[in-house]
C-alpha positions in Angstrom: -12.7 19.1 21.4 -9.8 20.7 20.2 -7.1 18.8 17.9 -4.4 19.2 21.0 -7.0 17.4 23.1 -7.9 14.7 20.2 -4.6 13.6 20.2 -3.8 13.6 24.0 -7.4 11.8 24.5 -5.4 8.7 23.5 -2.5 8.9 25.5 -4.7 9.0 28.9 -3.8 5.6 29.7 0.1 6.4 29.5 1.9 7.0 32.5 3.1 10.1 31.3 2.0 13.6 33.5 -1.0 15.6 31.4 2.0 18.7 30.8 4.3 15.4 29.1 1.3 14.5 26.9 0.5 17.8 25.9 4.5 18.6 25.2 4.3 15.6 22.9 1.3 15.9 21.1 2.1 19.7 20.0 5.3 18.5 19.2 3.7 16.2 17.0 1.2 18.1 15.6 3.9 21.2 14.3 5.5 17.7 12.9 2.6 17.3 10.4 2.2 20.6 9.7 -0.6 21.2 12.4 1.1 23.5 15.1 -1.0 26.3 14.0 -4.6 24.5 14.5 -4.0 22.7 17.8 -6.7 24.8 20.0 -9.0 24.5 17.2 -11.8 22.7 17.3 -11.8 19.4 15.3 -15.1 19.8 12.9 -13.5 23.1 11.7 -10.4 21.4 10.1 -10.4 20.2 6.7 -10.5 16.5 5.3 -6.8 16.1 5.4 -6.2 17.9 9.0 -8.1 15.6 10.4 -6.6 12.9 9.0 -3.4 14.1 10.4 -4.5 14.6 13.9 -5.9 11.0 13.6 -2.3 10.3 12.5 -0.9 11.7 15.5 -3.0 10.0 17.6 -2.4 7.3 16.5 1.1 7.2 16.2 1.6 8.7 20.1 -1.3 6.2 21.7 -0.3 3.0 23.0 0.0 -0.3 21.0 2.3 -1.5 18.3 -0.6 -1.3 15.3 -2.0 1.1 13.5 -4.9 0.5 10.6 -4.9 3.1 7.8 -7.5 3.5 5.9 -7.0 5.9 3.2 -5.1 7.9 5.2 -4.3 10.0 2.1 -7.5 10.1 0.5 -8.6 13.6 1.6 -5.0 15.4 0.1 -3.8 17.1 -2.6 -0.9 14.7 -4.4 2.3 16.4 -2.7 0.9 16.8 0.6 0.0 13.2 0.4 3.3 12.3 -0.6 4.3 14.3 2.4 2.0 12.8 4.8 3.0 8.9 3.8 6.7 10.1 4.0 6.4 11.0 7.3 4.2 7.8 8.2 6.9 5.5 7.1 9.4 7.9 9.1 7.4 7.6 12.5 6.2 4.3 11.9 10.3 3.3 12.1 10.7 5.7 14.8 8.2 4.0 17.0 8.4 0.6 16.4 4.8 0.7 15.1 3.2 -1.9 12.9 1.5 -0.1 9.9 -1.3 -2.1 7.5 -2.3 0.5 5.0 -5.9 0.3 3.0 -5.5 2.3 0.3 -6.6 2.8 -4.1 -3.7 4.8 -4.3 -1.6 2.8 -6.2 1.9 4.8 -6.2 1.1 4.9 -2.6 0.6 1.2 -2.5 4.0 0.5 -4.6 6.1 1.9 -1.9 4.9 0.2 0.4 7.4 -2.8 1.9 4.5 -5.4 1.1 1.2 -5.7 -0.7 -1.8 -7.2 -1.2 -4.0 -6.8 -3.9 -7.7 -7.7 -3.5 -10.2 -8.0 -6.5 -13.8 -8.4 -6.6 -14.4 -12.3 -7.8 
């Protein structure tokens, strides 16, 4: 499966036409930095591509949640930076509801609200 079909995989159930889906998802992908690698296939991406395809998916599927977990674990600092950046910009774009799991803790400070959890 190829990154551009990974990400369109979860906007089947929209009632957009399979052209509108695959307009948006490349749009989105060249957003994260990922124009270049959507007809590859998924297990031949790195850590952090993957990650951002998942990113996109998530961010174009339907629903108002999405659940990060270390979704900046696999990146160097600056393109994590990068990445969250642009989380926070789409998350405000479209209206989605973002919990974030993370160890990262400059990630985690800018961050609207947190919740710390240590082992008892």
């Amino acid at each position: 499966m190829s990154a551009l079909d990974n990400v369109t995989l979860g906007m089947r159930f929209t009632r957009d036409s399979k052209q509108v889906r695959q307009r948006k998802a490349k749009a989105m992908l060249s957003r994260l930095g990922l124009g270049h690698v959507a007809g590859d296939k998924i297990m031949t991406l790195s850590g952090g591509e993957q990650q951002r395809v998942a990113l996109a998916r998530c961010i174009l599927k339907p629903g108002d949640l999405i659940l990060a977990v270390e979704p900046t674990g696999a990146l160097d600092r600056d393109l994590a930076q990068h990445v969250f950046d642009e989380m926070l910009r789409l998350q405000h774009e479209y209206g989605k509801t973002l919990i974030i799991v993370t160890h990262d803790l400059g990630i985690a400070a800018q961050c609207d609200n947190t919740i710390e959890l240590q082992a008892v």
